[in-house]
C-alpha positions as CSV (number, residue, x, y, z in Angstrom):
1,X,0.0,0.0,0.0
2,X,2.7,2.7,1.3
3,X,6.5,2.5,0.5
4,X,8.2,1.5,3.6
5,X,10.6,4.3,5.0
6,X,10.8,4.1,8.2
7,X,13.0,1.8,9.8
8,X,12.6,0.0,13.4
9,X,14.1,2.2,15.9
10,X,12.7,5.5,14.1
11,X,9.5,3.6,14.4
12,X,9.6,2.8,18.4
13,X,10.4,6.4,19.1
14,X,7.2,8.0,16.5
15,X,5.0,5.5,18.3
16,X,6.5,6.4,22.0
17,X,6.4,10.0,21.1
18,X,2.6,10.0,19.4
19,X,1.5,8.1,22.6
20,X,3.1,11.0,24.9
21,X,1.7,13.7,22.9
22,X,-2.2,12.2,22.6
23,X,-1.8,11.9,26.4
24,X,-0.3,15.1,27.2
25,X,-3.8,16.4,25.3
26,X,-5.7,14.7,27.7
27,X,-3.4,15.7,30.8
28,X,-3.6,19.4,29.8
29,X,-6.5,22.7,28.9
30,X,-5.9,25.4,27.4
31,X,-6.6,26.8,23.7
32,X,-3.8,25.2,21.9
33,X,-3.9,21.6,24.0
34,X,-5.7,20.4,20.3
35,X,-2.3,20.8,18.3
36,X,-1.4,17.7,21.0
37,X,-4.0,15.6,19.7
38,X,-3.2,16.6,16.0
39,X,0.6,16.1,15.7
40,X,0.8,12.8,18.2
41,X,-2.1,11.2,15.9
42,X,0.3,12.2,13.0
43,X,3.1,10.9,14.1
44,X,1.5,8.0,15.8
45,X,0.3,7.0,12.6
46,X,3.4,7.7,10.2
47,X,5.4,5.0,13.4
48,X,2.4,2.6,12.8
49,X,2.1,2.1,9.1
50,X,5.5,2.6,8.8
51,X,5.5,5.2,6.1
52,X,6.5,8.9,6.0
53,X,4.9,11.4,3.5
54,X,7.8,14.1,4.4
55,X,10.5,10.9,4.0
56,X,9.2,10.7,0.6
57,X,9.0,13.7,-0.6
58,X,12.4,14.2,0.6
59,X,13.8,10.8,-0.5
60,X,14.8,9.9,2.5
61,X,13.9,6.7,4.1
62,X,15.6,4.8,8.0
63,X,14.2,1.7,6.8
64,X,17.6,-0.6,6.8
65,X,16.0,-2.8,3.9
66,X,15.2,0.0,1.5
67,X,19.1,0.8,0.4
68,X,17.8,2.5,-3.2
């Protein structure tokens, strides 16, 4: 479905980092608390399907198996 170019460890730490920010949304109030919700649900899902619009865009890709 999506190229693949995100490799393992760049993976653990989108998913850890999405997780912190949808919970910091929750934790905090305030106008801009949303923009928690927002990016962590982006980068939560970029760690879980593995695939990065910017990565491709740029041509870059962590993935250890993609080497093109």
């Amino acid at each position: 479905m999506f190229e693949t170019n995100v490799g393992n460890t760049d993976r653990i730490i989108r998913i850890a980092v999405g997780v912190l920010l949808i919970l910091a949304f929750f934790m905090t109030s305030g106008s801009w608390s949303w923009l928690y919700l927002l990016v962590g649900a982006i980068v939560l899902a970029t760690g879980v399907m593995r695939s990065c619009l910017l990565y491709k865009v740029l041509g870059y890709s962590t993935n250890q198996g993609d080497k093109s």
